[in-house]
N, C-alpha and C positions, 0 to 999 in steps of 0.2 A: 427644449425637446431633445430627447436623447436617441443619437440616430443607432442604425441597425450597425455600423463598427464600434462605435463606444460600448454594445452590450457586449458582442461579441468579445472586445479586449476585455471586460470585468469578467466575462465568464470565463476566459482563457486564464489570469489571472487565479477567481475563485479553485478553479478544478488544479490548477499549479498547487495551489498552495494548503488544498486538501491531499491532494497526491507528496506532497512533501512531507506532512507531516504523521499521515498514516505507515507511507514508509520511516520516518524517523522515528518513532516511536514503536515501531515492533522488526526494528533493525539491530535488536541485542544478539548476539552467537544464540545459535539452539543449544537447549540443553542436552547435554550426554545423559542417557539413560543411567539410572541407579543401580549400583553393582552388576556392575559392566561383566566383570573377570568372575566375582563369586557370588553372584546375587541370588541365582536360583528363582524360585516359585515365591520366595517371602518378599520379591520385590516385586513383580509382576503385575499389583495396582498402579503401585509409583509408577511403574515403566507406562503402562498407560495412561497416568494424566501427563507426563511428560512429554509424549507421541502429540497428545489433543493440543497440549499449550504449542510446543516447536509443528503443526501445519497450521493455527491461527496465525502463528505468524506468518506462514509462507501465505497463506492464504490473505493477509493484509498489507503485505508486500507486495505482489500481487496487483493487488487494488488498486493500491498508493502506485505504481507506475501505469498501468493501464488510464486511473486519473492524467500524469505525466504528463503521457503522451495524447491525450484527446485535448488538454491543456495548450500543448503543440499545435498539433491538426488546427486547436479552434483560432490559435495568434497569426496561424498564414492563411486561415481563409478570411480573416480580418480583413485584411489592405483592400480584399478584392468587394467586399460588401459596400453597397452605398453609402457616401457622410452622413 
């Protein structure tokens, strides 16, 4: 029988180790907008899928610590959960 601490540490565990990886995988530098200095209106699509792609990241970064830290929260309320 698997008691009410054992879940909690695999859940702590599971949400660690999704929050790791969602941050590690969308933890590349953002990309700098396309003709920064002389780009004008001819770059102005680019410039906005670049916007979309660098806030999915922020936005999975984000995630991926929010994960983290509940990850956290769930490994010290562990000790105190019945065996």
């Amino acid at each position: 029988m698997i008691s009410q601490q054992q879940c909690a540490v695999v859940a702590a565990a599971a949400l660690g180790l999704a929050g790791t990886l969602l941050m590690f995988f969308n933890t590349w530098t953002y990309e700098p907008p396309a003709g920064v200095n002389f780009g004008g209106s001819a770059v102005d699509g680019d410039n906005v899928k670049v916007r979309a792609r660098n806030r999915r990241r922020d936005v999975y970064q984000r995630i991926g610590l929010a994960l983290l830290a509940l990850s956290f929260a769930t490994g010290g309320v562990a000790p105190f959960l019945s065996p």
